[in-house]
C-alpha positions, 0 to 999 in steps of 0.5 A, a space after each residue: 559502453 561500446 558499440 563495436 562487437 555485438 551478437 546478433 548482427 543480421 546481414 543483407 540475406 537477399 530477398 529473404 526480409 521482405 518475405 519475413 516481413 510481409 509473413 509478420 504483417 500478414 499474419 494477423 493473430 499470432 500466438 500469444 499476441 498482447 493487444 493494448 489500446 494506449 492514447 496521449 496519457 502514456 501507459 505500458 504493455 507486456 508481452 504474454 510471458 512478461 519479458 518484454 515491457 514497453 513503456 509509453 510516457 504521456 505525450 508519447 502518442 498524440 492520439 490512441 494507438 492499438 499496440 501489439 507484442 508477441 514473439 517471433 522466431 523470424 529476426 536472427 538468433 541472439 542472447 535472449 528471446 526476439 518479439 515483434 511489435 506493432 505498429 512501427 511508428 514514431 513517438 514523441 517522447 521516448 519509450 522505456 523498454 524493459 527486457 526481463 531475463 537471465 543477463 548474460 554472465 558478464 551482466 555489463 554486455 546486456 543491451 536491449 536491441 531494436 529492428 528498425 523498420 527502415 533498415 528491414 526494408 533496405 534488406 540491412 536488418 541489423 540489430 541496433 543496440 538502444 541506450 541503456 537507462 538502467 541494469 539490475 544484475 541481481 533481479 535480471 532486467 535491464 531497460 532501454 530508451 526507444 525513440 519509436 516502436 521499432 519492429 523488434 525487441 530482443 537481449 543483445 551481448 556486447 562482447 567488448 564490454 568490461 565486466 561489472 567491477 566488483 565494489 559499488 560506488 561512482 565506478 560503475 557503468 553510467 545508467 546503471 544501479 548504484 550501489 550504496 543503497 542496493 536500489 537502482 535509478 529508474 524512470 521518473 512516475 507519473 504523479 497520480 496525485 492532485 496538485 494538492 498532493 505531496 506524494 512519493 511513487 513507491 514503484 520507482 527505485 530511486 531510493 528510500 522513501 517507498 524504495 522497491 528492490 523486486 522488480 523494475 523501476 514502476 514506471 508510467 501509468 496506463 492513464 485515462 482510455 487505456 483499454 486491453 484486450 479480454 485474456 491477452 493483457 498480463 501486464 503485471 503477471 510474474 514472469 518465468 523468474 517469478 518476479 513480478 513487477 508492480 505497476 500502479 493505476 492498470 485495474 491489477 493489483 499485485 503484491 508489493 503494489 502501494 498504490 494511492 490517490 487524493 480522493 474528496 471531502 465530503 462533509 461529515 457533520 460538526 466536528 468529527 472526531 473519530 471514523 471508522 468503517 464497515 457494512 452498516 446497510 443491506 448493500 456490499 459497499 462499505 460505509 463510513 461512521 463518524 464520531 461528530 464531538 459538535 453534535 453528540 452524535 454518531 453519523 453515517 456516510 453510506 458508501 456508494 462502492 465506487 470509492 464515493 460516499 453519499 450525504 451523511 445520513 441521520 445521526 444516533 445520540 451519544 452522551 455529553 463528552 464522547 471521546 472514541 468509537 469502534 466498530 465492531 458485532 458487539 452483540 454477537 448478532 453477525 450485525 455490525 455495531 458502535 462503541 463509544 467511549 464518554 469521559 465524563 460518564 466514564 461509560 461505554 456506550 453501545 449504539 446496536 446496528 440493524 442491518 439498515 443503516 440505523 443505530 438503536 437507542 445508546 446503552 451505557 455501561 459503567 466502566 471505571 474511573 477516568 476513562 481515557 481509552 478503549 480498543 477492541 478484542 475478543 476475550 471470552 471466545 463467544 461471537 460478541 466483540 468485546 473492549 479493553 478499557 484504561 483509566 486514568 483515575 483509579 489507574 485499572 484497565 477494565 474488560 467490558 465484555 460485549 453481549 446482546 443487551 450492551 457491554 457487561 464489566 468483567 474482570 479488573 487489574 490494577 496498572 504501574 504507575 504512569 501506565 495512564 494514556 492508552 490502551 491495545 489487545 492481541 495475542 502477545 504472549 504467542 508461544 503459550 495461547 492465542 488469547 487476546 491480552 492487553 496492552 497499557 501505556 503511558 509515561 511509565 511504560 508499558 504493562 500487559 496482562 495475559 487473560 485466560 480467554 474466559 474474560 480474566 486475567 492470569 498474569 503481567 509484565 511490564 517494562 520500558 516502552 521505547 524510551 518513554 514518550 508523551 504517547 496518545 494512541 496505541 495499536 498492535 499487529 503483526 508489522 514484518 509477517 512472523 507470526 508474533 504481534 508487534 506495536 506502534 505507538 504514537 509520540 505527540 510531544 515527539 512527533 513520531 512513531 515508536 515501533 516495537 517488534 516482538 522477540 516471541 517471548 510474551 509482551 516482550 519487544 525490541 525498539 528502533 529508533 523513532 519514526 519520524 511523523 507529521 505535527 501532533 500525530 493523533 491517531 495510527 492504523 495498521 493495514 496491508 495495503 500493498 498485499 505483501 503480508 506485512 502491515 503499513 501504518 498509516 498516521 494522521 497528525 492534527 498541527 501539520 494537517 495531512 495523513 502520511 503512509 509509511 510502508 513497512 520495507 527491509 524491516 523499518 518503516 519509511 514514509 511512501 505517501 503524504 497527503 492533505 487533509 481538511 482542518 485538524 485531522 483527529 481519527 483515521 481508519 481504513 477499508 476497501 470503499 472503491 471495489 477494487 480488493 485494495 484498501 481506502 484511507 478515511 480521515 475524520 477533520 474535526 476542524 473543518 467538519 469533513 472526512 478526508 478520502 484517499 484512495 488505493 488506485 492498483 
């Protein structure tokens, strides 16, 4: 890169820098001025229109520091618009400073360019080109490394720099993209996790996993005491390309932004199995319910709405070998309520909530033969949840149909042979109606059932479901965003995810390769939680002892976090337990008697 012939150079004017400067220090409220408070943990702050980011690493101040940005006409034209930062000062650890605009059309003369303080004063004030870390001509950005807060930032042009060269590969400029995998090399991030975690950031671009290829490397967190200014700060918000550049832990969640944190265990009774979540008393938090095998019964974990869950509080009676539970207003009354499946009863069993926190007495329901799986959908149009339930014995899926006084048995269908291990609904034939089917799975294969949305059937197909497998958990969803419900199985004798994203045409999928999972993988939920409009899975595995989040990204899942879990995890489910507009990941540990939180921190 050379150094010789850059745009922008400011020569010695006289008296006129001293001036300028002292206009720019007087002036103490300029338009469109950002004001952030950032200590010893590092945080980042941009400018009011997003160009300008600079970054601070931990370490990077030894005490908290009231930092400024806002434009400024005062240094001499160059390639891209100027900012003046305050103060001036040291830092101990090198900034990253991010400069967001139209590159010039050689994109290799992009440099990012500082003012010092120093040579301002000694009426030099020159721009001085920094050491770039990284450029990405496609998306527009390029980053720099600043041993200081330098007066000034702007985009300079080196006019004897050569151009890109055309393929990618070892040729390219040293600091910048690499051209294989389409993503660039960027700032290492600040680990949010504990000690405990093994985690990958998904805002750094270094390559699959949680590769992002819409912005600029994410880079360090604001840390604990960063503090913004009410209406200047608008880190995060797009800039006048559009583009937006997710940055984890800033209170802001953006979309594209999968961000995650080890929360606690809490104590969840003997031997959970099962857990869901929803708003089972009077307050706007979230609770947690969970399925306890060891004492029969289900158990509430009452949100505190902070990310927190209270003691859990006293348990409803189940049968003598409840397997899975659902959540959902089974009997149409707007309350939430649980389902419980109990494979020796071969029931369903309806626990009706009031609204309080607490459970009526379990009323079962007949429903087969063998049950070995249930899922919940609505398949006569009333306001009542209702279940798809799968036996294994007498090989039918069954519709219980939900009402005020438990679940009625409605319509039957036989299954192939093999379809015998779980069971899910949507509406999988999206081209003819919107009614919720069904979905059974097995060695076999797969076989679907259409329902005419009064609670019966009207027809089947059946096919391969991704090469067989020894499948324990089924789910469906629309993963990639086109409007048509996809599927994801669980493997356990395979250790991964099967995947299957549906052509349009009624119960028909297309499979990828396998996706690998931890050891035994027992339990799988589909869920936004990055806010980019397709789902993200998230895997509990009950050998290896961890759940992992895989983020749906250029059409295939790839593994973006990993995190611990207590003893055998069993059953895992999601909902927004801190506040924050982003969902929370629960995990119930049958081993270890504890529910496992992780939390979303945007």
């Amino acid at each position: 890169m050379s150094s010789g012939r850059v745009t922008g150079f400011w020569g010695a004017v006289g008296g006129g820098l001293a001036s300028m400067l002292l206009l720019a220090c007087g002036d103490s409220d300029p338009p469109d001025l950002v004001r952030k408070t950032i200590g010893p943990a590092g945080g980042l702050i941009s400018s009011y229109d997003d160009v300008l980011t600079v970054v601070l690493q931990p370490g990077a101040l030894s005490s908290e520091v009231d930092i400024e940005i806002f434009p400024s006409d005062l240094p001499p034209p160059i390639f891209g618009p100027a900012y003046r930062v305050r103060p001036d000062i040291p830092l101990e650890v090198d900034a990253e400073v991010i400069y967001r605009r139209v590159l010039p059309s050689n994109a290799n003369a992009a440099l990012v360019g500082a003012i010092r303080r120093d040579d301002y004063e000694a009426q030099m004030g020159h721009w001085v080109p920094l050491p770039r870390l990284a450029l990405e001509p496609e998306q527009q950005w390029v980053i720099a490394a600043d041993d200081r807060l330098s007066l000034y930032y702007g985009l300079l042009e080196d006019g004897d720099a050569p151009p890109l060269p055309s393929t990618t590969g070892d040729d390219l400029p040293p600091g910048d993209s690499s051209g294989d995998s389409g993503t660039t090399s960027g700032p290492p991030s600040t680990d949010s996790g504990d000690s405990g975690t093994t985690s990958v950031d998904p805002t750094t671009t270094t390559g699959p996993p949680g590769t992002t290829d819409d912005g600029p490397p994410g880079t360090t967190d604001d840390g604990p005491g960063s503090t913004s200014t009410p209406g200047t700060d608008t880190m995060g918000m797009g800039s006048d390309d559009g583009m937006v550049m997710p940055v984890c832990s800033d209170g802001m969640p953006q979309a594209g932004e999968l961000c995650l944190v080890a929360g606690a265990d809490y104590a969840a009774g003997l031997a959970p199995i099962d857990v869901g979540v929803g708003n089972f008393d009077a307050d706007p938090a979230l609770d947690v319910v969970i399925l306890e095998l060891g004492a029969l019964e289900v158990g509430l974990l009452p949100g505190a709405g902070d990310g927190t869950l209270l003691a859990l509080a006293g348990g409803a009676a189940v049968g003598a070998a409840p397997a899975e539970l659902s959540v959902g207003d089974f009997s149409g009354d707007g309350v939430l309520d649980v389902a419980v499946l109990d494979t020796v009863a071969d029931s369903v069993g309806l626990l009706a909530g009031n609204g309080a926190g607490g459970f009526g007495a379990l009323v079962s329901t007949p429903a087969g033969a063998g049950l070995v799986d249930l899922y919940d959908a609505n398949f006569d149009g009333n306001a009542a949840r209702d279940l798809a339930v799968l036996n294994a014995t007498d090989g039918t899926v069954q519709l219980m149909l939900g009402s005020g006084a438990g679940f009625v048995a409605g319509a039957s269908a036989m299954v192939g042979v093999g379809v015998d291990a779980t069971v899910a609904a949507g509406s999988l034939n999206p081209g003819s109606d919107a009614n919720d089917d069904v979905l059974g799975l097995g060695a076999g294969g797969y076989h679907a059932w259409a329902t005419n949305g009064t609670g019966t059937f009207v027809g089947d197909i059946s096919g391969a479901f991704g090469g067989g497998g020894t499948f324990v958990e089924l789910v469906t969803g629309d993963i990639d965003g086109d409007g048509n419900p996809d599927v994801v199985a669980l493997d356990v004798a395979g250790d991964a995810m099967v995947v299957g994203l549906s052509t349009g045409g009624p119960a028909t999928f297309v499979f990828g390769a396998p996706v690998a999972a931890g050891v035994d993988p027992a339990d799988v939920v589909l869920a936004d939680l990055d806010g980019d409009g397709d789902l993200d899975a998230v895997v509990c595995n009950s050998t290896s002892n961890d759940v992992m989040i895989f983020e749906w990204n250029a059409g295939a899942y790839a593994l973006a976090f990993s995190f611990p879990t207590g003893a055998t995890p069993r059953g895992v489910a999601v909902g927004d337990l801190s506040g924050d507009g982003v969902p929370d990941v629960v995990v119930a540990n049958q081993g270890s008697d504890t529910v496992t939180v992780v939390l979303s921190d945007p």
